[in-house]
LUMTI-178969 format. One record per residue (C-alpha): residue number from 0; x, y, z negated. Coordinates in Angstrom, 3 decimals. Layout:
BEGIN
(pt NUM; (X; Y; Z)) ...
END
This chain:
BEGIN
(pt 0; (69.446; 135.554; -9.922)) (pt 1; (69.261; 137.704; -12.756)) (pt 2; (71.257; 137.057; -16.292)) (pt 3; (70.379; 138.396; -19.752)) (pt 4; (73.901; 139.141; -21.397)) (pt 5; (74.005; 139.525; -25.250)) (pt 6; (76.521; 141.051; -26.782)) (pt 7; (74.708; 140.487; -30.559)) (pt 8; (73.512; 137.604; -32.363)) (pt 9; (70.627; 135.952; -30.454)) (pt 10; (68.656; 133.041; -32.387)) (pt 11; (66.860; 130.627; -29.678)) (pt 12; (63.905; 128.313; -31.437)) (pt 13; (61.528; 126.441; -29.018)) (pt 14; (59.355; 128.696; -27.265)) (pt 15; (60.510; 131.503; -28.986)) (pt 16; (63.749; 133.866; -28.243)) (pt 17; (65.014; 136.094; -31.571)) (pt 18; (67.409; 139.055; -30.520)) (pt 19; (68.640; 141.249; -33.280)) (pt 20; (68.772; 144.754; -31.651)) (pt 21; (69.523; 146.985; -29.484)) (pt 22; (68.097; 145.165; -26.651)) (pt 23; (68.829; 146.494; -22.904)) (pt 24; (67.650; 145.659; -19.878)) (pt 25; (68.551; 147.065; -16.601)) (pt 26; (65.347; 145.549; -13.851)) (pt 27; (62.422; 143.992; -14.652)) (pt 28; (60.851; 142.370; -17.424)) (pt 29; (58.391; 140.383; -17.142)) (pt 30; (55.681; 138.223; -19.962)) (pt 31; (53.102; 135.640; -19.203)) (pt 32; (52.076; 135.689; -23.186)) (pt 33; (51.719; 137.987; -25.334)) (pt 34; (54.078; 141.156; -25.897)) (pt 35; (53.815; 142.336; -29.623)) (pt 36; (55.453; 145.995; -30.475)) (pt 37; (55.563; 148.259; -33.625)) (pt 38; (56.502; 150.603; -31.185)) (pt 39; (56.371; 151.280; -27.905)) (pt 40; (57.986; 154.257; -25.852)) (pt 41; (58.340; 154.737; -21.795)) (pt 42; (59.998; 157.639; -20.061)) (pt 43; (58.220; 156.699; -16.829)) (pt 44; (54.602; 155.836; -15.746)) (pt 45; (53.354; 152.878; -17.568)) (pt 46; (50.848; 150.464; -15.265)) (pt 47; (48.287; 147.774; -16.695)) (pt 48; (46.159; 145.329; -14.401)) (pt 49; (43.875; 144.539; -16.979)) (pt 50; (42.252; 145.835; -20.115)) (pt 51; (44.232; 148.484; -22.739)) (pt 52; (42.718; 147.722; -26.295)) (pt 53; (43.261; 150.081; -28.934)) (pt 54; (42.103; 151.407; -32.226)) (pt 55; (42.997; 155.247; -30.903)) (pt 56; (44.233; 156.944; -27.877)) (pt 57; (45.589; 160.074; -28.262)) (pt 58; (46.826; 162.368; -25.015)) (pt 59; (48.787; 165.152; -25.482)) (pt 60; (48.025; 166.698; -22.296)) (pt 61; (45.275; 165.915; -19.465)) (pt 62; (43.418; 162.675; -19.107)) (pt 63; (41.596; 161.279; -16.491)) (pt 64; (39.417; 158.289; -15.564)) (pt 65; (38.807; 156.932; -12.214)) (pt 66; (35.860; 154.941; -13.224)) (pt 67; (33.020; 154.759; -16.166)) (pt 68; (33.789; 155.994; -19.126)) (pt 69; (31.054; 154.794; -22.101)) (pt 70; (30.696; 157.120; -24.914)) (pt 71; (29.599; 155.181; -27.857)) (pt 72; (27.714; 158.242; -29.739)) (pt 73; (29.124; 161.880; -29.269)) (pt 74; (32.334; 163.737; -27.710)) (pt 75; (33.631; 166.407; -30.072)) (pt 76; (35.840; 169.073; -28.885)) (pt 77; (37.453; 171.793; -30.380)) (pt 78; (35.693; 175.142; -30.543)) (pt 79; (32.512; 174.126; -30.371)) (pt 80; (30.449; 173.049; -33.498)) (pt 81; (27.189; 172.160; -31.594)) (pt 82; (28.207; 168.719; -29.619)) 
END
């Protein structure tokens, strides 16, 4: 069995946890609901089983897709004006 220790203030409502921060964890964490971030930063490999919504994805270095990829009405790239 796993334990959450807090060594902050921790508010506890019904359904609803409130930590004030820094929160650490050392294992997993896991959500059935909904998981809502301003930010969000991983130093490792970050896995989803369903869909990724988002108003813009940005990679800094290479992408790739493993399946379709729909194009809803032109790819620009850099360099080349006639795309």
């Amino acid at each position: 069995m796993k334990y959450l220790i807090f060594n902050k203030p921790v508010n506890v409502q019904l359904n609803k946890v409130v930590i004030t921060p820094p929160l650490t964890a050392s294992g997993d964490i896991s959500s059935s609901g909904v998981i809502t971030a301003e930010h969000f930063e991983s130093s490792d490999d970050i896995t989803a089983a369903g869909t990724i919504q988002a108003e813009q994805l940005t990679s800094t270095d290479d992408a790739s897709v493993a399946g379709d990829l729909a194009i809803g009405s032109s790819i620009l790239h850099s360099g080349d004006i006639d795309t």
